[in-house]
PyMOL commands that place a pseudoatom at each C-alpha (Angstrom):
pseudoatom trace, name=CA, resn=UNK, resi=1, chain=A, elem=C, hetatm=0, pos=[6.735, 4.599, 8.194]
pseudoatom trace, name=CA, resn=UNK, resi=2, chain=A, elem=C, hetatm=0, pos=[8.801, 6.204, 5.355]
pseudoatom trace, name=CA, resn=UNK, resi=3, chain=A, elem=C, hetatm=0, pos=[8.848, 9.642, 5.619]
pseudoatom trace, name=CA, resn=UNK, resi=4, chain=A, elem=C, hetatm=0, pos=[6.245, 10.349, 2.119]
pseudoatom trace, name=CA, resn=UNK, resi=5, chain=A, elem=C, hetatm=0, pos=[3.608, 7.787, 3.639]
pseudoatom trace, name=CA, resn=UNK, resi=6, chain=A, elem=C, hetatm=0, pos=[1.430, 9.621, 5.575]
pseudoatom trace, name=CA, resn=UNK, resi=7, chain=A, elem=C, hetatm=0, pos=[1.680, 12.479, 3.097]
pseudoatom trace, name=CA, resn=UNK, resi=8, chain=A, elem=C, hetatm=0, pos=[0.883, 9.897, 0.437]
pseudoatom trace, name=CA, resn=UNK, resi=9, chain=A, elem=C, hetatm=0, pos=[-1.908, 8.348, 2.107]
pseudoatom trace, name=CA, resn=UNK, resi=10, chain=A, elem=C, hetatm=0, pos=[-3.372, 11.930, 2.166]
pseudoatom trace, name=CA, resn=UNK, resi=11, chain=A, elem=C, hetatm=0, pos=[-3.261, 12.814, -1.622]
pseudoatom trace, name=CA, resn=UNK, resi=12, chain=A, elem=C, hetatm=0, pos=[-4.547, 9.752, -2.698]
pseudoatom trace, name=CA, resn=UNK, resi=13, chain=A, elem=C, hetatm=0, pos=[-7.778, 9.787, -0.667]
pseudoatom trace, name=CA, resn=UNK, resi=14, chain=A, elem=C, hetatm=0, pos=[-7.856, 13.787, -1.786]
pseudoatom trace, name=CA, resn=UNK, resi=15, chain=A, elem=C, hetatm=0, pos=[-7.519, 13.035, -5.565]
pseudoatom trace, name=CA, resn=UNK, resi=16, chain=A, elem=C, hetatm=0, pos=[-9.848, 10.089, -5.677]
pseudoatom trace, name=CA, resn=UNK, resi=17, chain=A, elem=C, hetatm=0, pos=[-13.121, 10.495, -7.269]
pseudoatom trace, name=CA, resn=UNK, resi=18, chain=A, elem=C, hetatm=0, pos=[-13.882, 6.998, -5.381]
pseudoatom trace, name=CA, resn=UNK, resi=19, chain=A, elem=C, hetatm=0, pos=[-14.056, 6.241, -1.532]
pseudoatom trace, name=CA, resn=UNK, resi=20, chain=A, elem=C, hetatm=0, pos=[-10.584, 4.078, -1.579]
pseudoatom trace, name=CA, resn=UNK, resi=21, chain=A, elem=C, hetatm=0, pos=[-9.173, 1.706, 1.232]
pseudoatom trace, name=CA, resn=UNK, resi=22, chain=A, elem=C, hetatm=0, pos=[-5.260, 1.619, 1.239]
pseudoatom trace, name=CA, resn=UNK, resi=23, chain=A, elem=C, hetatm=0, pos=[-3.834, -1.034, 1.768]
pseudoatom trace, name=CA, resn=UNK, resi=24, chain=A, elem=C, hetatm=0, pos=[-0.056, 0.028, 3.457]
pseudoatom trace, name=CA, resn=UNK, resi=25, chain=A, elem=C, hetatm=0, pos=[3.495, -2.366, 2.570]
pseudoatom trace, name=CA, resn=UNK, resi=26, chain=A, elem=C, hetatm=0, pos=[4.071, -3.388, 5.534]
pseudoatom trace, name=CA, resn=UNK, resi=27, chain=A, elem=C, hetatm=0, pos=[8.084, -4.883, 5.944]
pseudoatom trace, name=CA, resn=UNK, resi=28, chain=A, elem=C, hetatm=0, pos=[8.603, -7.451, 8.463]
pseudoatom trace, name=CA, resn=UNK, resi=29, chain=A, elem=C, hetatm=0, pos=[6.142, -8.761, 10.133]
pseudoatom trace, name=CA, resn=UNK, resi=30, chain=A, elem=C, hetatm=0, pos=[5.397, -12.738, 10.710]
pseudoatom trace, name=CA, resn=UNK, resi=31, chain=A, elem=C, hetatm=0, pos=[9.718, -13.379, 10.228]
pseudoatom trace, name=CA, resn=UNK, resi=32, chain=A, elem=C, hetatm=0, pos=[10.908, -16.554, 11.646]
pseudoatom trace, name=CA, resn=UNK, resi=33, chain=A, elem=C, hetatm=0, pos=[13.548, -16.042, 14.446]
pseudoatom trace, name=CA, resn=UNK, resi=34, chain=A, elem=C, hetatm=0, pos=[16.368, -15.964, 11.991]
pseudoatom trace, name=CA, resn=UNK, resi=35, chain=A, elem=C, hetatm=0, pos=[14.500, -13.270, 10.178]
pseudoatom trace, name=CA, resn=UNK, resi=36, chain=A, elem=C, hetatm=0, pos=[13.459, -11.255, 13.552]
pseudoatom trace, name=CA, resn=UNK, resi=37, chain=A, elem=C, hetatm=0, pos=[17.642, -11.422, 14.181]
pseudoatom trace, name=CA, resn=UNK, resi=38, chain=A, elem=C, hetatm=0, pos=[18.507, -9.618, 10.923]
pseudoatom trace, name=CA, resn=UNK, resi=39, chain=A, elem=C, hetatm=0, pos=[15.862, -7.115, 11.058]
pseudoatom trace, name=CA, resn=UNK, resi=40, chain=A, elem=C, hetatm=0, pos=[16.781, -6.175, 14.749]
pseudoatom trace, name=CA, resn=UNK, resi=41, chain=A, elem=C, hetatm=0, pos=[20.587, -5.719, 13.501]
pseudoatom trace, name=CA, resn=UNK, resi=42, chain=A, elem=C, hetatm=0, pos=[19.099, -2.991, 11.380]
pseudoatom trace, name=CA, resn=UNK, resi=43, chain=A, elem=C, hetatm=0, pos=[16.036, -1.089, 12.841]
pseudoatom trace, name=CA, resn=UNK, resi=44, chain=A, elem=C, hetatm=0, pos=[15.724, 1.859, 15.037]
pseudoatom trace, name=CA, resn=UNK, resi=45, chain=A, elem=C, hetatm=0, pos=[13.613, 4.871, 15.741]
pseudoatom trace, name=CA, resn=UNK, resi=46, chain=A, elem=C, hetatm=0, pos=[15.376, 6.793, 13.199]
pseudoatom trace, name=CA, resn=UNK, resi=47, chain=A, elem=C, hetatm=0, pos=[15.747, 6.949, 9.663]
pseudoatom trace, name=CA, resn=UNK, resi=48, chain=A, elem=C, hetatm=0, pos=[13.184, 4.911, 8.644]
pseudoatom trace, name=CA, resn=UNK, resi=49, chain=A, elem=C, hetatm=0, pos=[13.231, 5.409, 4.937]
pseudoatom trace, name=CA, resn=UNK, resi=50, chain=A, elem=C, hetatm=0, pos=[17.164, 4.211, 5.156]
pseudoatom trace, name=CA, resn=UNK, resi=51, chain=A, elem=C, hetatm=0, pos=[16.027, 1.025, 7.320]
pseudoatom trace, name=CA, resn=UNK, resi=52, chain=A, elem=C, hetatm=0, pos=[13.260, -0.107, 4.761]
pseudoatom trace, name=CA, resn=UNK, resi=53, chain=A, elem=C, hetatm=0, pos=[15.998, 0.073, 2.118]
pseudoatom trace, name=CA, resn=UNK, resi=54, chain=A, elem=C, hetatm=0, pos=[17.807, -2.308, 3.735]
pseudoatom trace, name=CA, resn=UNK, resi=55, chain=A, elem=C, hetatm=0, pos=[15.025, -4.593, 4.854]
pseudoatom trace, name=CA, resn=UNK, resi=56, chain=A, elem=C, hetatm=0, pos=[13.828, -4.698, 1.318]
pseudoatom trace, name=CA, resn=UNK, resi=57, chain=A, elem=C, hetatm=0, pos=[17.594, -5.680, 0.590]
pseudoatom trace, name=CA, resn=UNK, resi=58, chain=A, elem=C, hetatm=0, pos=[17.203, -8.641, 3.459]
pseudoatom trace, name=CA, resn=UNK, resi=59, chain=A, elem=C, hetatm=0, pos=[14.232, -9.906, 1.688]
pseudoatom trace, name=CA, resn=UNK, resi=60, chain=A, elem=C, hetatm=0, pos=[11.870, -8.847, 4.349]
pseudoatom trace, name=CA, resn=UNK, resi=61, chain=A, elem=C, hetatm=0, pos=[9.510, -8.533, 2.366]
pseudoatom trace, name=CA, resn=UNK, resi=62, chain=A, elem=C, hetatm=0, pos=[5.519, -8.116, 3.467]
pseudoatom trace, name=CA, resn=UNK, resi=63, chain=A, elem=C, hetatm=0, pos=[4.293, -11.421, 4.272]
pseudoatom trace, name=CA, resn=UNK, resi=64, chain=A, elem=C, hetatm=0, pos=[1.601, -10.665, 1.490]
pseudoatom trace, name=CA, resn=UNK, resi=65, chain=A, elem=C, hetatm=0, pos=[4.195, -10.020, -1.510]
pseudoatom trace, name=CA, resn=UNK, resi=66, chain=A, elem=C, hetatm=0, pos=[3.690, -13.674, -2.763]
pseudoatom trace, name=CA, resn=UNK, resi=67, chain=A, elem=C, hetatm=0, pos=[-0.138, -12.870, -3.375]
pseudoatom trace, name=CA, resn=UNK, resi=68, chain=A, elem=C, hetatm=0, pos=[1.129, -9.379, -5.013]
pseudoatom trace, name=CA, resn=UNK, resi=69, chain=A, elem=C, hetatm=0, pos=[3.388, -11.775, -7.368]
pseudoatom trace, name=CA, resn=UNK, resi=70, chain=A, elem=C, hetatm=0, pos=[0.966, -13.957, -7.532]
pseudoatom trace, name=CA, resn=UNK, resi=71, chain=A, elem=C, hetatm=0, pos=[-2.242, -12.357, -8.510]
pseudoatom trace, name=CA, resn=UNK, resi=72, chain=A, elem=C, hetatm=0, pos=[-1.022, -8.281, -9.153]
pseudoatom trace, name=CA, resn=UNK, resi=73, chain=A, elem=C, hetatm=0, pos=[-1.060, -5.386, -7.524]
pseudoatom trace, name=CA, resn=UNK, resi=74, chain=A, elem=C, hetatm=0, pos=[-4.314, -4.581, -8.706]
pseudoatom trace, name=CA, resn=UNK, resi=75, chain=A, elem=C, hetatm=0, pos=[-6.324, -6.084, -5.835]
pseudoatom trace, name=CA, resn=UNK, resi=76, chain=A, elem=C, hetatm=0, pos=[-9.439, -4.052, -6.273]
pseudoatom trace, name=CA, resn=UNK, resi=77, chain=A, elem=C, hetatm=0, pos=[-9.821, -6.794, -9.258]
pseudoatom trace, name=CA, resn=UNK, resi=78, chain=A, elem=C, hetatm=0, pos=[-9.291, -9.307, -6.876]
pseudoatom trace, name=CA, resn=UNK, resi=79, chain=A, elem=C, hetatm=0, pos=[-12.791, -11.563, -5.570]
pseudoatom trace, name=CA, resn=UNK, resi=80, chain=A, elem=C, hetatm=0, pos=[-11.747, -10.753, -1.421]
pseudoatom trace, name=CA, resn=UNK, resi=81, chain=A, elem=C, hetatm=0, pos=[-9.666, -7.363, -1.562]
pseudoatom trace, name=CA, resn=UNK, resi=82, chain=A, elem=C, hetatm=0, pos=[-10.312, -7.165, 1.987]
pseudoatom trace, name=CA, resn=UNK, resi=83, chain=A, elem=C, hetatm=0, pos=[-8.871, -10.308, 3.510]
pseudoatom trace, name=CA, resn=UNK, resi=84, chain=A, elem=C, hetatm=0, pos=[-5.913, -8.206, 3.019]
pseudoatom trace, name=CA, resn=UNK, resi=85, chain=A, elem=C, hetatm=0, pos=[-7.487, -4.880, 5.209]
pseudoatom trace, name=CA, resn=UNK, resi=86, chain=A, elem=C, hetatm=0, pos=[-4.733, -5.578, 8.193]
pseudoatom trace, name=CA, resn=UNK, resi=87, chain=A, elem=C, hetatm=0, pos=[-4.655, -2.056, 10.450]
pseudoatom trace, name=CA, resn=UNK, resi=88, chain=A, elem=C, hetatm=0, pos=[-1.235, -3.033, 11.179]
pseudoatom trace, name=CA, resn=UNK, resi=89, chain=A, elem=C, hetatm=0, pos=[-0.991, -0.262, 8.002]
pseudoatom trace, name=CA, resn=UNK, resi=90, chain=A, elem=C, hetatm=0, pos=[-4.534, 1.169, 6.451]
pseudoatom trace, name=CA, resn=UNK, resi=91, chain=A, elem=C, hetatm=0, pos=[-6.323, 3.955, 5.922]
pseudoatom trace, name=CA, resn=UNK, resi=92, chain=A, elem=C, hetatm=0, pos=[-9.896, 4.309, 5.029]
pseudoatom trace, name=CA, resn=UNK, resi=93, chain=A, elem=C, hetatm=0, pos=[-12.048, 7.545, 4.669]
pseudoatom trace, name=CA, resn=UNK, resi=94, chain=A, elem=C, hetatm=0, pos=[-13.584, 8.620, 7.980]
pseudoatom trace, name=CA, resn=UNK, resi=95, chain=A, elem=C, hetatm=0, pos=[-16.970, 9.081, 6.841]
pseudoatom trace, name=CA, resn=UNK, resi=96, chain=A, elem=C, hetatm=0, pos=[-16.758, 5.770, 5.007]
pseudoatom trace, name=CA, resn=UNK, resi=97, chain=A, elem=C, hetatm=0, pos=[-15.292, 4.272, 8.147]
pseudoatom trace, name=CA, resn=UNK, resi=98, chain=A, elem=C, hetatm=0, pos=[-18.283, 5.387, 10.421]
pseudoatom trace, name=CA, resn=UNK, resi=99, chain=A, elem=C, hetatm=0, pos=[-21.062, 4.354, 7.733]
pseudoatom trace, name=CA, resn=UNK, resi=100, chain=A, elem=C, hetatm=0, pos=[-19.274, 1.041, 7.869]
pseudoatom trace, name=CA, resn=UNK, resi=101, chain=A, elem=C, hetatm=0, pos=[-19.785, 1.506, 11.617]
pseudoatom trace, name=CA, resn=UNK, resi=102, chain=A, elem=C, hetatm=0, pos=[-16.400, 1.152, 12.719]
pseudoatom trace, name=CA, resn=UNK, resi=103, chain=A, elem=C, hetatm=0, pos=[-14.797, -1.980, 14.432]
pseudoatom trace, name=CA, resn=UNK, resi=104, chain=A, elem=C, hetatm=0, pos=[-16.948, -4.904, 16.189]
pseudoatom trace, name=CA, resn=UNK, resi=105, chain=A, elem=C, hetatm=0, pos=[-16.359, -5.275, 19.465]
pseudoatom trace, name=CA, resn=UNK, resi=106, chain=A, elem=C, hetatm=0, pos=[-17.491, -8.724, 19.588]
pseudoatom trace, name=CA, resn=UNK, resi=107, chain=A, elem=C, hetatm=0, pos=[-13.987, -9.745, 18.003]
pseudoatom trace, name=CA, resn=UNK, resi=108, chain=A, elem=C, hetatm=0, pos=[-12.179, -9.662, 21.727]
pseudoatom trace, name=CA, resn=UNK, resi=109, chain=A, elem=C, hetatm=0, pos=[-9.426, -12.024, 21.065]
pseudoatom trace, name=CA, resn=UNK, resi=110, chain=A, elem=C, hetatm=0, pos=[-7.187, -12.318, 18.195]
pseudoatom trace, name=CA, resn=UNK, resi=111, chain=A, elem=C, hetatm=0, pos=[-7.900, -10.978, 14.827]
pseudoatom trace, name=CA, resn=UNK, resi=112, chain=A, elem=C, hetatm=0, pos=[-10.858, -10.551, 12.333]
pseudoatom trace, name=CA, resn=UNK, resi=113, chain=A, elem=C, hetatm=0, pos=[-11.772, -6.976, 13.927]
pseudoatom trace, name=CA, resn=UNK, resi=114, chain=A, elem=C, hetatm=0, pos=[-9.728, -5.746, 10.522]
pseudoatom trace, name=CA, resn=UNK, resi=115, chain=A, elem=C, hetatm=0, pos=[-10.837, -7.416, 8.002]
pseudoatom trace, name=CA, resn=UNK, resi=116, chain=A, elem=C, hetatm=0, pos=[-14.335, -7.496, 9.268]
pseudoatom trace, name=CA, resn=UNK, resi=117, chain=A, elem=C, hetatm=0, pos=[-14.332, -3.838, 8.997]
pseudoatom trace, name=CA, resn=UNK, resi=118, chain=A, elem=C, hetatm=0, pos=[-12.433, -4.164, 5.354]
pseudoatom trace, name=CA, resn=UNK, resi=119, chain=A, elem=C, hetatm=0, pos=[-15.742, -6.635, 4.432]
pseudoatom trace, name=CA, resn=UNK, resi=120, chain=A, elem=C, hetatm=0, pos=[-18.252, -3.523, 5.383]
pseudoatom trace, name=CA, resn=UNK, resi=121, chain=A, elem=C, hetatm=0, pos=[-16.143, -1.212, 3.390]
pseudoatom trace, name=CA, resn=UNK, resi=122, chain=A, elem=C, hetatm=0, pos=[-15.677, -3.580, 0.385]
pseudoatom trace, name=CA, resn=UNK, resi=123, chain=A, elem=C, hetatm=0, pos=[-20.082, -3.841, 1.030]
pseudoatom trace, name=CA, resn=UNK, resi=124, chain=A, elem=C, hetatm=0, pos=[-20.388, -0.506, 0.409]
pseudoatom trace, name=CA, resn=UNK, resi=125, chain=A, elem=C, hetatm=0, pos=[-18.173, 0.001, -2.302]
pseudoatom trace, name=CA, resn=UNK, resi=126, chain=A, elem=C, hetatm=0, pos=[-14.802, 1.378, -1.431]
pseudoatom trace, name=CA, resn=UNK, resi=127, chain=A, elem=C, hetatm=0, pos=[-11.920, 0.316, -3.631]
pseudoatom trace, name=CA, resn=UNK, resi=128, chain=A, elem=C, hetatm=0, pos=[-9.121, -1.253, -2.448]
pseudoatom trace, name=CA, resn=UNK, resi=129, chain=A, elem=C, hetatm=0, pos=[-5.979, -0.132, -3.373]
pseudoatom trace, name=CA, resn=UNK, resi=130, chain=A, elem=C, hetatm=0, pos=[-2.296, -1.131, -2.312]
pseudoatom trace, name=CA, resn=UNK, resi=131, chain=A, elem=C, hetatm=0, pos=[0.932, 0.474, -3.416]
pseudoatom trace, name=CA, resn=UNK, resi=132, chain=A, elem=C, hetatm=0, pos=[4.287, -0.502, -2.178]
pseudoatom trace, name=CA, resn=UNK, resi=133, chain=A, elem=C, hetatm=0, pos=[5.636, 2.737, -1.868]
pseudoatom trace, name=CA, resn=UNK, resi=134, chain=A, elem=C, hetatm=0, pos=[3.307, 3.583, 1.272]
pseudoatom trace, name=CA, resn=UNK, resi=135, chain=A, elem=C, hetatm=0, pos=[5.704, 1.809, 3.095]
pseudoatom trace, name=CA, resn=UNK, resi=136, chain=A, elem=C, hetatm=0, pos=[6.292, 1.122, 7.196]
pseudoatom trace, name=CA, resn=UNK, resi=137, chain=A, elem=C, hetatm=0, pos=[7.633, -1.913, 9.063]
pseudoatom trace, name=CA, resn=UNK, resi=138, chain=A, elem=C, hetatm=0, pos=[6.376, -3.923, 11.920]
pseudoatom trace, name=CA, resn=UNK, resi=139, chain=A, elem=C, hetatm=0, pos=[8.607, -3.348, 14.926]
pseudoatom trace, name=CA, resn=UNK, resi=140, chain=A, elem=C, hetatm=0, pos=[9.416, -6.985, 16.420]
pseudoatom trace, name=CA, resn=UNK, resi=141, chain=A, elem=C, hetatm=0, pos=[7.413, -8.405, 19.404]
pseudoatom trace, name=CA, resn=UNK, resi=142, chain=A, elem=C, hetatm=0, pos=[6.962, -11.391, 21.545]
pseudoatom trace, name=CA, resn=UNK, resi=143, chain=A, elem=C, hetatm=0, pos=[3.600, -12.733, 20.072]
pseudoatom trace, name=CA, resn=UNK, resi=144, chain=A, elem=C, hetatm=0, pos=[0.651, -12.545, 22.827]
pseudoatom trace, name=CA, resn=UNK, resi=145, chain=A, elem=C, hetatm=0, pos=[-0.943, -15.896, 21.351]
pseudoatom trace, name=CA, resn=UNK, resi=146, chain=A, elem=C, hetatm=0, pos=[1.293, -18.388, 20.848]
pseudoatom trace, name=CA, resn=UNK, resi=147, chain=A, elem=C, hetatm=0, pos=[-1.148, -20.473, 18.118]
pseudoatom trace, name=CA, resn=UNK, resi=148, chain=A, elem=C, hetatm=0, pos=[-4.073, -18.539, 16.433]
pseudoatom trace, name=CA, resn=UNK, resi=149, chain=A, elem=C, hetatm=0, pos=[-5.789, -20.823, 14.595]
pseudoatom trace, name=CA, resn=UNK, resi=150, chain=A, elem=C, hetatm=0, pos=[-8.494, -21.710, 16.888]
pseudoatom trace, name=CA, resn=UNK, resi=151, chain=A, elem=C, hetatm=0, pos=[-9.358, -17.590, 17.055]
pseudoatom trace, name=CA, resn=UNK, resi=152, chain=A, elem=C, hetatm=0, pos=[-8.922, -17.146, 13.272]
pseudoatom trace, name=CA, resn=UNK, resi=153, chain=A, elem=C, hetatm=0, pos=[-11.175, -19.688, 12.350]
pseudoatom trace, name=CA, resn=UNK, resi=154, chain=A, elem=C, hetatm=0, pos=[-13.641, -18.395, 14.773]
pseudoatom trace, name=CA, resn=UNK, resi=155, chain=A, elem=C, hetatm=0, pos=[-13.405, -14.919, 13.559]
pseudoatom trace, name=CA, resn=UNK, resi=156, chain=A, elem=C, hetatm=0, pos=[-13.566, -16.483, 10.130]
pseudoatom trace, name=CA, resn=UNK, resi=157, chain=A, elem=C, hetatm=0, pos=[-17.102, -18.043, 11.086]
pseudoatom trace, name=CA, resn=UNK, resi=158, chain=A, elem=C, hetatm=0, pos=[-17.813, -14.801, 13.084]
pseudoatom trace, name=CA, resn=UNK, resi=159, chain=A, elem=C, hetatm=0, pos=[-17.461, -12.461, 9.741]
pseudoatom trace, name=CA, resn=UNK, resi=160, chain=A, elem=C, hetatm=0, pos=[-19.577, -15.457, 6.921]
pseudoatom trace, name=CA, resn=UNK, resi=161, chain=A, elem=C, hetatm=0, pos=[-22.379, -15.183, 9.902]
pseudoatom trace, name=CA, resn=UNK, resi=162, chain=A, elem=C, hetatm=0, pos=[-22.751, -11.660, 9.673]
pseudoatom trace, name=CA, resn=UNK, resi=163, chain=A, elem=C, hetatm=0, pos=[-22.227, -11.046, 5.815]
pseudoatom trace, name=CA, resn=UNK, resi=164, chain=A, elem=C, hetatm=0, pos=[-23.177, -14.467, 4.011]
pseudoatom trace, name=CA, resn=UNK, resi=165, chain=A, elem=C, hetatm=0, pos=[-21.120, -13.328, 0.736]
pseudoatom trace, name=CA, resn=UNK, resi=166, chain=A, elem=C, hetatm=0, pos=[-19.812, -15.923, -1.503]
pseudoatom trace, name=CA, resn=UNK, resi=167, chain=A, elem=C, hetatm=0, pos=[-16.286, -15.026, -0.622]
pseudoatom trace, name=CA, resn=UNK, resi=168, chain=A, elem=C, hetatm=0, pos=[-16.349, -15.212, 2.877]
pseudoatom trace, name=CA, resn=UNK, resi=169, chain=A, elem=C, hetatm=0, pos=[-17.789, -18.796, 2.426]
pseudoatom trace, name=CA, resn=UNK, resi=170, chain=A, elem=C, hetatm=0, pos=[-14.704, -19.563, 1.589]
pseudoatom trace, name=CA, resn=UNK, resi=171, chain=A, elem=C, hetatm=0, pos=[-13.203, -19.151, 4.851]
pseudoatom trace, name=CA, resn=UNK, resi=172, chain=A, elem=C, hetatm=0, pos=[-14.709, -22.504, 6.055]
pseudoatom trace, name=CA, resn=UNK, resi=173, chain=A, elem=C, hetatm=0, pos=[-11.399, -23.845, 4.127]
pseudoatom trace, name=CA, resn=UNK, resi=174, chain=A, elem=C, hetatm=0, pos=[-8.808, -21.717, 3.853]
pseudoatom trace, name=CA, resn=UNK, resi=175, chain=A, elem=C, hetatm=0, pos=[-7.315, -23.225, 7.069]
pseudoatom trace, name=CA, resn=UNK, resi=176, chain=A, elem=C, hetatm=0, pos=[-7.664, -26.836, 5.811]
pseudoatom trace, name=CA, resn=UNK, resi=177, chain=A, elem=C, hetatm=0, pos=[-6.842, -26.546, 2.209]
pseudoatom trace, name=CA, resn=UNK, resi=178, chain=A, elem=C, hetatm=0, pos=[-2.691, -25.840, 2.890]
pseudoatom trace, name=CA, resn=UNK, resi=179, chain=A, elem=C, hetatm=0, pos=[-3.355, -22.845, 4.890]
pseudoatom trace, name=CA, resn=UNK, resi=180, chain=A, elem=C, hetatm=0, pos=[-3.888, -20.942, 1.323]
pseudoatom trace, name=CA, resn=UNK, resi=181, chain=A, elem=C, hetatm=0, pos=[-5.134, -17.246, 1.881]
pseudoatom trace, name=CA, resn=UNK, resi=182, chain=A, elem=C, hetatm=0, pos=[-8.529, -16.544, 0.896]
pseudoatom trace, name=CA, resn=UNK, resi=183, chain=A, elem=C, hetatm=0, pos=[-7.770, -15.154, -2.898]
pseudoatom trace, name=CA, resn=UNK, resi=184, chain=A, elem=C, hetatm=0, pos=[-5.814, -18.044, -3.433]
pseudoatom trace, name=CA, resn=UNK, resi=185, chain=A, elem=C, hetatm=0, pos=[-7.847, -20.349, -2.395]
pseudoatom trace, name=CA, resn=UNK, resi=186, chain=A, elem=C, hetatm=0, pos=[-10.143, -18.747, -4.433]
pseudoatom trace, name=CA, resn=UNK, resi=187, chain=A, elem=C, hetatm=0, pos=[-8.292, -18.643, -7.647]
pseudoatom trace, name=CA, resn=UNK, resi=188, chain=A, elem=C, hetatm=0, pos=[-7.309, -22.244, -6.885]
pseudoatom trace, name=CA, resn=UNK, resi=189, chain=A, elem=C, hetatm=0, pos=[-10.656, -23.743, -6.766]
pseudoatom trace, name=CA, resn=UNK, resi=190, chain=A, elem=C, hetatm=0, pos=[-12.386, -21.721, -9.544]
pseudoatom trace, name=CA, resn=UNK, resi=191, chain=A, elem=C, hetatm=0, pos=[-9.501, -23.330, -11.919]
pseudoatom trace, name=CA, resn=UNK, resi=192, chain=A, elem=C, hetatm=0, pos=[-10.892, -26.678, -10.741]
pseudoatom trace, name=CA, resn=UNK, resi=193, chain=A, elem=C, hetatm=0, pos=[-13.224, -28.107, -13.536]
pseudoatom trace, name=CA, resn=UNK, resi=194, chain=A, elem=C, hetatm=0, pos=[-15.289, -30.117, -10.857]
pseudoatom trace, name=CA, resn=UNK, resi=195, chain=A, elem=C, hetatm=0, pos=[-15.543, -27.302, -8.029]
pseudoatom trace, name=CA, resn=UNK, resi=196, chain=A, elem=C, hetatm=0, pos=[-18.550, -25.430, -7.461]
pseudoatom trace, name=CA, resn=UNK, resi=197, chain=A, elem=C, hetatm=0, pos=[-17.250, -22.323, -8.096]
pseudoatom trace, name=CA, resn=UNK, resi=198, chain=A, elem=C, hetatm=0, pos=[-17.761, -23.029, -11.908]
pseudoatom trace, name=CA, resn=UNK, resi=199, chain=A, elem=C, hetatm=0, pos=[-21.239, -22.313, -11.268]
pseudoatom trace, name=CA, resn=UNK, resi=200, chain=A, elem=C, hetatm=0, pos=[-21.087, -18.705, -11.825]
pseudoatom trace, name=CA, resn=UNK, resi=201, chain=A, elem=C, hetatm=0, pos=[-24.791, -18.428, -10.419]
pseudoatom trace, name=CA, resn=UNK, resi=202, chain=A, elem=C, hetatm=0, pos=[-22.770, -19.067, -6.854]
pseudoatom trace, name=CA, resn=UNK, resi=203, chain=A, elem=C, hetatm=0, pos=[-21.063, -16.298, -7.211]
pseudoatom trace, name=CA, resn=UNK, resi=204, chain=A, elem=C, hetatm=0, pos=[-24.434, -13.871, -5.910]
pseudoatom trace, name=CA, resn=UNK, resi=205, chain=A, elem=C, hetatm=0, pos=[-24.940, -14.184, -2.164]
pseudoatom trace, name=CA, resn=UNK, resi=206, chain=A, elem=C, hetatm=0, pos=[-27.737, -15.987, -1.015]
pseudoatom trace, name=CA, resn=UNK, resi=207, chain=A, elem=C, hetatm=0, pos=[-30.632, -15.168, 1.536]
pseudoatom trace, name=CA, resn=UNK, resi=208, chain=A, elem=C, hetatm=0, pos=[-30.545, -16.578, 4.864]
pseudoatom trace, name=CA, resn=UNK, resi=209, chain=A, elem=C, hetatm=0, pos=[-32.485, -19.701, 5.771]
pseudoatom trace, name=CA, resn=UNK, resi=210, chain=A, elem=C, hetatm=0, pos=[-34.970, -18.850, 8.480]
pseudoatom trace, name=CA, resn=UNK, resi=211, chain=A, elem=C, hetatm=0, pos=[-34.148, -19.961, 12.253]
pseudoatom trace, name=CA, resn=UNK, resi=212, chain=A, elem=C, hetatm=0, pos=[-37.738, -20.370, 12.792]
pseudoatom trace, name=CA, resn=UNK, resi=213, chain=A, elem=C, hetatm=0, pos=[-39.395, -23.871, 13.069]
pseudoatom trace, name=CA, resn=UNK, resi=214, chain=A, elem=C, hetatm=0, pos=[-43.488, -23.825, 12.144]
pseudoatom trace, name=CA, resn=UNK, resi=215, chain=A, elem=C, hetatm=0, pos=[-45.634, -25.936, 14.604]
pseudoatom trace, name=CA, resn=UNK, resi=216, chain=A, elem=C, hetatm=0, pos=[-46.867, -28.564, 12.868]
pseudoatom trace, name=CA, resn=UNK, resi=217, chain=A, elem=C, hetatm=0, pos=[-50.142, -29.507, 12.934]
for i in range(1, 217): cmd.bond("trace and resi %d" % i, "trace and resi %d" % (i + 1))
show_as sticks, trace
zoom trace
């Protein structure tokens, strides 16, 4: 991490008059190998702020910087804030974190524990927040699954079960629909004259349809 973002994290959450969830910059992470090469040339242990200098020179930039350019920096104006809630690089209050009730262990390969948590906190009205100088950078790894599509679209199914929000509806396609993340996908589809999403009266989550089956007589 740069050497202000712990501090930073700190005073935000002190001078908020509003439970906030930051979101951290995080530098490097998801390169391709060429990427992984250049960023190895440069990293170590030590002077951190130095190295994030020059990886923001390299152009390794957070993997989410196209949404940033894309749809601002503002993201607590944004319909899914927390589909960007990675704890690669967060921080959350801890009273709001155990009201959410922390992480679900039911998530036990990989991901969705992160952003399922971000949905609770998003449910009970944190703001999201991210600011690019809260900076850090994700040390290069082997990855432990090779393809994680199968496990993010069943955490994706996992989190609309639990929450049936409008937004998280939306994870049924964000893997088929060019891989777009979900506030793109979003933004996409609500600038489509025949989608659904026009509807504004979709946008309020609707009650769950019993399980129950009535004898019949």
């Amino acid at each position: 991490m740069a050497s202000s973002t712990l501090e930073e994290h700190l005073f935000r959450h002190k001078v908020s008059t509003h439970p906030i969830a930051i979101v951290g910059y995080v530098y490097g992470f998801d390169l391709d190998e060429e990427g992984v090469k250049k960023m190895e040339s440069v990293i170590s242990p030590h002077n951190v702020d130095q190295i994030l200098e020059e990886l923001d020179q390299q152009g390794a930039h957070d993997i989410r910087q196209a949404q940033y350019d894309e749809l601002g920096t503002n993201i607590c104006d944004w319909p899914a804030p927390f589909d960007l809630f990675w704890t690669c690089h967060v921080s959350a209050e801890r009273e709001q974190l155990i009201k959410a009730g922390m992480f679900d262990e039911r998530f036990n390969s990989w991901g969705g524990e992160d952003v399922d948590l971000g949905v609770r906190l998003f449910l009970n009205n944190n703001m999201f927040i991210v600011d690019k100088s809260m900076a850090s950078f994700h040390w290069p790894h082997p990855k432990e699954v090779k393809d994680t599509g199968e496990s993010s679209k069943s955490a994706a199914q996992l989190i609309h079960g639990k929450y049936n929000i409008w937004q998280t509806s939306y994870y049924n396609l964000d893997h088929e629909i060019n891989d777009l993340p979900l506030n793109k996908l979003i933004k996409v589809l609500k600038e489509s004259p025949n989608h659904p999403m026009t509807d504004r009266s979709l946008y309020l989550s609707r009650p769950k349809k019993p399980t129950h089956i009535e004898p019949m007589e």
